[in-house]
C-alpha positions in Angstrom: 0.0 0.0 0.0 2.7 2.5 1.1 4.4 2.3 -2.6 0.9 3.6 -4.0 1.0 6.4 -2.2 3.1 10.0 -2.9 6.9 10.2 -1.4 6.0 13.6 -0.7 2.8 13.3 1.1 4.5 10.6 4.1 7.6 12.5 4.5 5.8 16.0 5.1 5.5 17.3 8.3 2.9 20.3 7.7 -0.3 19.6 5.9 -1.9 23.2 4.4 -5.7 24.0 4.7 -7.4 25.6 2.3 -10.7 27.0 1.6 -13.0 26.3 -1.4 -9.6 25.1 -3.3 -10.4 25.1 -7.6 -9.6 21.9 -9.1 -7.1 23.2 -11.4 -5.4 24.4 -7.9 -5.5 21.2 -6.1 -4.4 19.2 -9.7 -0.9 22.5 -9.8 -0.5 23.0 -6.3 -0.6 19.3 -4.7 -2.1 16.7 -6.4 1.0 16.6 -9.0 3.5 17.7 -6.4 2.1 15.1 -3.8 1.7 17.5 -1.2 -1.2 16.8 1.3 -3.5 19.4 1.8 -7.0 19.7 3.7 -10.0 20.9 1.7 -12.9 22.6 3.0 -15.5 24.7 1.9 -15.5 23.2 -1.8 -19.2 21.5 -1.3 -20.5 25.0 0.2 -22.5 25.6 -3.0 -24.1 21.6 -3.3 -27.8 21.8 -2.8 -27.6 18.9 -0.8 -25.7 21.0 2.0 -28.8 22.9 2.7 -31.5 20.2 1.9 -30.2 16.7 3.8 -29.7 19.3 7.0 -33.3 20.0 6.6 -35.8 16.9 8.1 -39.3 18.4 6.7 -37.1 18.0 3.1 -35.9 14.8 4.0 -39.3 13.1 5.1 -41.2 14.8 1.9 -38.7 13.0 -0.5 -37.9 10.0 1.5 -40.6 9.7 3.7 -40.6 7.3 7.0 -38.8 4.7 6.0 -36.2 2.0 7.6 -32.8 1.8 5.4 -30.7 -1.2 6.1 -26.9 -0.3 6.7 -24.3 -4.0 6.2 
């Protein structure tokens, strides 16, 4: 497993943050480079943020119903 990973990304010490980070950012910046980086923010616009926080939503479109989770 440890030769699928980047070089880079198990000998670095300082992992960046960054907000709402463009793909063609992530694909210069750290992706190629394999530098780790944390993402956040870059779901912020996703309908789904807003509507799976919201239950009236979720029980008008999925109603009360059992899932099974294996």
């Amino acid at each position: 497993v440890l030769q699928l990973l980047p070089v880079k990304s198990l000998a670095s010490k300082l992992v960046v943050k960054r907000s709402a980070l463009s793909l063609e950012k992530f694909l210069k910046d750290h992706y190629l480079s394999g530098t780790p980086v944390i993402i956040s923010d870059c779901m912020a616009h996703w309908p789904a943020k807003k509507n799976w926080n919201n239950i009236d939503y979720l029980l008008r479109v999925a109603g009360d119903r059992t899932v099974p989770v294996e």
